[in-house]
C-alpha positions in Angstrom: -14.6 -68.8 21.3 -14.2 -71.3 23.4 -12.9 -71.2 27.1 -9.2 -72.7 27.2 -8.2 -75.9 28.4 -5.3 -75.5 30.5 -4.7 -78.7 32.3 -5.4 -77.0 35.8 -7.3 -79.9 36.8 -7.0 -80.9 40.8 -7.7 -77.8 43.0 -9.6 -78.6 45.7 -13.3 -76.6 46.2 -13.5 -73.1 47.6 -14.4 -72.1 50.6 -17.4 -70.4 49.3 -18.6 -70.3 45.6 -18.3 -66.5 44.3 -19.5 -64.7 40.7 -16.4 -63.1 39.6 -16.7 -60.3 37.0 -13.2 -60.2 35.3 -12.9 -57.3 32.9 -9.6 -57.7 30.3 -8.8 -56.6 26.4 -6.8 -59.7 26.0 -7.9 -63.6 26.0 -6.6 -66.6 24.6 -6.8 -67.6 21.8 -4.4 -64.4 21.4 -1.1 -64.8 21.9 0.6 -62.8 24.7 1.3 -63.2 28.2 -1.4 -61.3 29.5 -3.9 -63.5 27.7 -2.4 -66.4 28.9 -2.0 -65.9 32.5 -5.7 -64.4 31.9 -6.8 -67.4 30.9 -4.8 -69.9 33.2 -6.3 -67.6 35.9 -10.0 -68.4 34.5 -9.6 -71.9 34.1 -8.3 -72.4 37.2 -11.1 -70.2 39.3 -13.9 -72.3 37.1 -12.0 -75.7 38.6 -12.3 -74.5 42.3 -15.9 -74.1 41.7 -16.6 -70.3 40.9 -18.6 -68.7 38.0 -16.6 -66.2 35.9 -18.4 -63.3 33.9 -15.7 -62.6 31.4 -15.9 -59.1 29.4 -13.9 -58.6 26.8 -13.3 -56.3 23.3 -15.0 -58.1 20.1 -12.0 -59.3 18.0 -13.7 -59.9 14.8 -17.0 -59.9 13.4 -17.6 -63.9 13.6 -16.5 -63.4 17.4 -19.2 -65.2 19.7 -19.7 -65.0 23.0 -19.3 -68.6 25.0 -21.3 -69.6 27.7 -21.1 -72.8 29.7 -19.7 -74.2 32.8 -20.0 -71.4 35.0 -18.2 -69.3 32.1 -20.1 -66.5 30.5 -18.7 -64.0 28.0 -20.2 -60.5 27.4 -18.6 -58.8 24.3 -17.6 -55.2 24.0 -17.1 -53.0 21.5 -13.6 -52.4 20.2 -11.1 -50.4 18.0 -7.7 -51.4 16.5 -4.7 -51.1 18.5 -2.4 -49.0 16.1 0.3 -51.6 14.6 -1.2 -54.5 16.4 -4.4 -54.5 13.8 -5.2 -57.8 15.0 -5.9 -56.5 18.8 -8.4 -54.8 19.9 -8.7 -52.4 22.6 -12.2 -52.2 24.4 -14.6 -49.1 24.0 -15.8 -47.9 27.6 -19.0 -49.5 28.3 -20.3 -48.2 31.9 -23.5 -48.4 31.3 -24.1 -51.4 29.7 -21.9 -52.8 32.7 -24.0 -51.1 35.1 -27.1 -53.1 33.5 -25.6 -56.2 32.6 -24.3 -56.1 36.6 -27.8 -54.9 38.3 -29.1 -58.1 36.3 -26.9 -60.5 37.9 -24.8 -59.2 40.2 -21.2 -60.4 40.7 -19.4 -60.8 44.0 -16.3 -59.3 42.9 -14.7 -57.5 39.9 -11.8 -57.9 38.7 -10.2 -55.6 36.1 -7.0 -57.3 33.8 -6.3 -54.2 31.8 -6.2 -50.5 31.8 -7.3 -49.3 28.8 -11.0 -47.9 28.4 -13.0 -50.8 28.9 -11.2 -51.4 32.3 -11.3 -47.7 33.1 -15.3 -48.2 32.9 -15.5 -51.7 34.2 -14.2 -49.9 37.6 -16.7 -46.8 37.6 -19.2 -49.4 37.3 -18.4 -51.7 39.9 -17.9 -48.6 42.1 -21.4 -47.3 41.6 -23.0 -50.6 42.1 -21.0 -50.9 45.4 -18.6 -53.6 44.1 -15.2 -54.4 45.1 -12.4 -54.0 42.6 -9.6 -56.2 42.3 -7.1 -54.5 39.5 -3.9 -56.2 38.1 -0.3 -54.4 37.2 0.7 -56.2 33.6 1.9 -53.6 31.5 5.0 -50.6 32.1 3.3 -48.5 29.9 4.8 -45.6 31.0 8.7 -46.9 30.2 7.2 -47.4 26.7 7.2 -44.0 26.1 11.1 -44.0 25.5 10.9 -46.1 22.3 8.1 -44.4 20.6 9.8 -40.9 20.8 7.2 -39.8 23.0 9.2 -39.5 26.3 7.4 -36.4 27.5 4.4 -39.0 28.3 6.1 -40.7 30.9 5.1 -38.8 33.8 1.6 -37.9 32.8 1.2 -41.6 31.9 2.8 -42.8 35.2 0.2 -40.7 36.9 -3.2 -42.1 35.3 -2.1 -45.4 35.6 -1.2 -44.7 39.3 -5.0 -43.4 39.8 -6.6 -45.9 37.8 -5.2 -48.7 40.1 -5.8 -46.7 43.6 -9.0 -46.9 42.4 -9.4 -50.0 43.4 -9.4 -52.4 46.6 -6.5 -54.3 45.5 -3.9 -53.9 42.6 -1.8 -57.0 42.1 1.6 -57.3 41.1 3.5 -60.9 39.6 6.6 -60.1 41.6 8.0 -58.3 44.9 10.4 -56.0 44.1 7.7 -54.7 41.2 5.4 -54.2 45.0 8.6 -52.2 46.2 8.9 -50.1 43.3 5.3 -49.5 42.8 5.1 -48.7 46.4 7.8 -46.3 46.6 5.4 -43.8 43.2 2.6 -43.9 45.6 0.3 -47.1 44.8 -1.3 -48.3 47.6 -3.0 -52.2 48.8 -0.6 -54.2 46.7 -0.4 -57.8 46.7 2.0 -60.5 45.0 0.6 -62.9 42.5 3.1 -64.6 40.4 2.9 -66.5 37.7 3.8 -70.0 36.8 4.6 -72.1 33.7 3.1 -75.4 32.3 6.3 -78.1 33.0 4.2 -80.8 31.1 4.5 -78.6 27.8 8.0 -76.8 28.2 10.4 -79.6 28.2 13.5 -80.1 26.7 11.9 -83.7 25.3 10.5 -81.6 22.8 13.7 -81.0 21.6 14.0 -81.4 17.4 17.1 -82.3 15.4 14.9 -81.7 12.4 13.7 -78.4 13.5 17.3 -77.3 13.8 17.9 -78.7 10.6 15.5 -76.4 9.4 17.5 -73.7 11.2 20.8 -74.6 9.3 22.3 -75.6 12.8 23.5 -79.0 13.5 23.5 -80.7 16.6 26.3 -79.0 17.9 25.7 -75.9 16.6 25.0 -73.3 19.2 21.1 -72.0 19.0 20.3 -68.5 20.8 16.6 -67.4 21.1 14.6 -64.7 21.6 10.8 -65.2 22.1 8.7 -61.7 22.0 6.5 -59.7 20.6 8.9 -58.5 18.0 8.5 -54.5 18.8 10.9 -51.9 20.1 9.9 -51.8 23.7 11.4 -55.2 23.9 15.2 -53.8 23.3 16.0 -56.4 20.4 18.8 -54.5 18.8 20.5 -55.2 22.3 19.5 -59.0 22.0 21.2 -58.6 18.6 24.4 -57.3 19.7 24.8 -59.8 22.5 24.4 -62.6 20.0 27.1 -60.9 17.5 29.5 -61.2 20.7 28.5 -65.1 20.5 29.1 -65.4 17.1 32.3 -63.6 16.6 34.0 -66.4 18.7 31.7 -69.0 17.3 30.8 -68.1 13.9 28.7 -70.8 13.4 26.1 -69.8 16.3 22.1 -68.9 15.0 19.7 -66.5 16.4 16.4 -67.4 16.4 13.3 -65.1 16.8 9.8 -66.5 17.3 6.9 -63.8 17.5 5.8 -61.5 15.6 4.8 -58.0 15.5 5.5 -53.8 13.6 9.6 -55.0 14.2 9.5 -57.8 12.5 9.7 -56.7 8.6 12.7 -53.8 9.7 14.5 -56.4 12.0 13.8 -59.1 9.0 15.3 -56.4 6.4 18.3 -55.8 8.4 19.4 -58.9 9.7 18.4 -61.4 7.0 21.0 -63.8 8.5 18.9 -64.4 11.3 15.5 -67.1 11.7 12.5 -65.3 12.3 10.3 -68.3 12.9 6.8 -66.4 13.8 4.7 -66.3 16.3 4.0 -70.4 17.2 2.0 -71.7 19.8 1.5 -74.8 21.9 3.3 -77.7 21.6 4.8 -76.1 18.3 6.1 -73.3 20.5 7.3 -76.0 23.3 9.6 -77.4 20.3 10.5 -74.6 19.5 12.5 -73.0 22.9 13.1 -76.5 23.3 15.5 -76.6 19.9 17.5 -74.0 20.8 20.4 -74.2 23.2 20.4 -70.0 25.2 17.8 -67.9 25.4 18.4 -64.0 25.7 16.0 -61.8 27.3 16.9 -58.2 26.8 13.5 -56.2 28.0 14.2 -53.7 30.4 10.3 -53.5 30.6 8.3 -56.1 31.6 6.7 -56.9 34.7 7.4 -60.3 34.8 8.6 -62.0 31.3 6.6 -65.5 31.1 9.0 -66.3 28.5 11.8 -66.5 31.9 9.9 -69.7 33.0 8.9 -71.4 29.9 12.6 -71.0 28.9 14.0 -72.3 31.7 11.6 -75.6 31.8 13.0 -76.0 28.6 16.2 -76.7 29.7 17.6 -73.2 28.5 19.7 -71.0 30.2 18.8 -67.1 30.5 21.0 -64.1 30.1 18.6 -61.3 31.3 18.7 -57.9 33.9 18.8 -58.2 37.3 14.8 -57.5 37.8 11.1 -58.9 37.1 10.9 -62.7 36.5 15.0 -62.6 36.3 15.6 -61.4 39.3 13.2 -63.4 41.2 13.9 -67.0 39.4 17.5 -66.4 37.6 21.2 -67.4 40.0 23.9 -66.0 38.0 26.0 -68.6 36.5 23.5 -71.1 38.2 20.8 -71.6 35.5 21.6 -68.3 34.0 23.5 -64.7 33.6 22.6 -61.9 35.1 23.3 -58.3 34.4 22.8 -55.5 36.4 19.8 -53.2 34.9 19.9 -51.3 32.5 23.8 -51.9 32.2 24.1 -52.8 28.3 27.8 -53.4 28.6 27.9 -55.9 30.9 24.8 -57.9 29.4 27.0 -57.8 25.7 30.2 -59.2 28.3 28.0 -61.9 29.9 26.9 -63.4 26.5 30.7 -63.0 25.5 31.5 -65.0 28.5 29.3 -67.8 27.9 31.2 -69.0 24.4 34.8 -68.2 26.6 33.8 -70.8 29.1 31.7 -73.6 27.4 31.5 -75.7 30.4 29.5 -73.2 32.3 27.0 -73.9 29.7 26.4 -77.5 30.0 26.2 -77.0 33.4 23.3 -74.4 33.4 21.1 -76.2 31.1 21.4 -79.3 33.2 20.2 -77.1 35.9 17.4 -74.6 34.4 14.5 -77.0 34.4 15.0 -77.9 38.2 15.1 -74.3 38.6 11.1 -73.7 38.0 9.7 -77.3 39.1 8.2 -75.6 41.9 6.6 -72.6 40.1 3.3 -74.2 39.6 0.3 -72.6 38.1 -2.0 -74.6 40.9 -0.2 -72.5 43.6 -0.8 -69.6 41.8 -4.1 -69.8 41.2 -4.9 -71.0 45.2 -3.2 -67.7 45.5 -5.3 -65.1 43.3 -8.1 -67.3 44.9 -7.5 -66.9 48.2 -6.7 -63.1 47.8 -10.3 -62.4 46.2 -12.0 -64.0 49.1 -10.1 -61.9 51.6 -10.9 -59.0 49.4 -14.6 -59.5 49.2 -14.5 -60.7 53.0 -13.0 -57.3 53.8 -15.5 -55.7 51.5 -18.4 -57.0 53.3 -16.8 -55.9 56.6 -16.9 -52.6 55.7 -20.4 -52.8 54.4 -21.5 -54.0 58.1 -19.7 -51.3 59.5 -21.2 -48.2 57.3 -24.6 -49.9 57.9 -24.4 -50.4 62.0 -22.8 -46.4 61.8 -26.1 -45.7 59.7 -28.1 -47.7 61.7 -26.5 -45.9 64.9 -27.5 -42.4 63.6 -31.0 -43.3 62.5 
């Protein structure tokens, strides 16, 4: 597999040129936000000048590991993620860590994902004496509720709690995901966001014949809904707010593009709807690009990438007041707020938008200018920065337990 090419292309040099172990189940060429902030975040560490040692799950059996660059890959072993057969989640691999580590020996570690592999990745670094840099991506603990399995939550909040404590530093994509993290008892948080590629969401990628394709003409009104197509991601809700669109304008379309174990129950149901499959790229670009709203009803993500590709599309966003919403979204600025959780209000809010049409027009002319400044550059001098503090403060403490040793000798 190849490392990605990601247009992150005029950082200036570290300050110092570190070996960064970063430990994750998901990597482009997979298709989800974690593997693509992952990978952004690689690129952009390789153009300041650092080595990466990238471990991830094998994710098929012609998988190979690349090398080159500063970039090196060391493959794990993996098992299916039930319903997402084409994911893998990594076995735990301490040992093999531990060697692979003792052999060349990073500066840093720094763990994407929870899930065994990370778990491992973080008892090895701690027994080689490494620092341990873990991110927040996933609320897998509000899962729970749409898998019938709600008695998990707690138990389920806890490990992931511990597993992150674990470590020197846990980063978050937003603040008020710091508040509330702080407030369950995680400790040493720090706010990386995230940022969106303005060169390939923009609403020049707009398609006439695309929305032909749709059945929507030009001034048809387009809603979409990019996601993994699965129940955590509150689609019926999505639904429903379109069906207030559309009984005021009956020609409206919905527009899904992803794909996941929703997809054939949501396609069976609603067959009146476009379910356009998971795209990518440019083809993905055109494709928020084409549509005209975009509605975002999660109530569990941590950030929602989809937020700022949207909104460099030139689309407006009707989403809760929290993550990526919260932070980027002015109501009735570039987009519509509701308050969390409040299902009523979002349904009212999408009604609202077809009542006043004007409000419209004037939100799309404002979205893109809305996320100019939300630059993956930034955001990678960021993560960058934090690691060398990290590993400065590291070594700090190293000197200290030595002198202290030193002292009692």
């Amino acid at each position: 597999m190849e490392t990605p090419r990601l247009l992150i292309q005029t950082l200036a040099p570290a300050r110092r040129q570190l070996r960064i172990a970063l430990v994750t189940e998901t990597y482009p060429p997979e298709i989800n936000g974690v593997a693509m902030t992952t990978g952004r975040m690689v690129e952009g560490l390789l153009a300041l000048g650092h080595e990466v040692h990238l471990v991830r799950p094998r994710q098929g059996a012609t998988d190979q590991a690349a090398q080159g660059g500063g970039f090196e890959e060391m493959l794990a072993r993996g098992f299916p993620i039930p319903k997402y057969n084409h994911l893998k989640m990594g076995l735990p691999a301490r040992q093999a860590l531990i060697r692979a580590w003792t052999a060349r020996r990073p500066d840093i570690v720094q763990v994407v994902t929870e899930g065994p592999l990370g778990w491992s990745a973080v008892a090895a670094a701690r027994k080689l004496k490494l620092p341990v840099i873990t991110e927040f991506h996933t609320n897998f603990h509000s899962y729970t509720r749409y898998y019938g399995v709600g008695w998990l939550k707690q138990p389920l909040a806890a490990w992931l709690r511990r597993f992150h404590n674990k470590g020197d530093l846990c980063l978050v994509p937003t603040e008020s995901l710091r508040a509330e993290l702080q407030s369950i008892g995680y400790a040493r948080l720090e706010v990386v966001a995230r940022g969106v590629d303005t060169g390939l969401f923009s609403p020049l990628r707009r398609s006439e014949a695309l929305r032909h394709q749709w059945g929507a003409s030009s001034q048809t009104l387009v809603c979409a809904i990019v996601s993994r197509l699965a129940p955590e991601k509150n689609l019926e809700l999505g639904i429903r707010a379109f069906e207030a669109i559309r009984a005021q304008q009956p020609d409206a379309r919905l527009v899904f593009v992803g794909d996941g174990p929703a997809r054939a129950p949501l396609q069976a149901r609603f067959p009146e709807h476009v379910f356009a499959g998971m795209r990518s790229g440019e083809d993905l670009a055109s494709h928020y690009a084409s549509a005209d709203f975009f509605i975002f009803p999660s109530l569990t993500e941590t950030f929602g990438n989809v937020i700022t590709e949207a909104l460099a599309s030139g689309l407006p966003v009707l989403g809760f007041n929290y993550a990526a919403a919260a932070e980027l979204l002015r109501d009735g600025h570039n987009g519509l707020l509701a308050p969390y959780g409040d299902e009523s209000a979002f349904i009212e809010a999408a009604r609202g938008l077809v009542q006043t049409p004007q409000l419209l027009t004037a939100m799309q002319a404002r979205a893109r200018d809305s996320v100019l400044q939300v630059d993956w550059q930034a955001v990678v001098q960021k993560l960058a920065s934090v690691v060398e503090q990290t590993l400065s403060s590291h070594e700090a403490r190293l000197k200290v337990r030595d002198s202290l040793l030193t002292q009692a000798e």
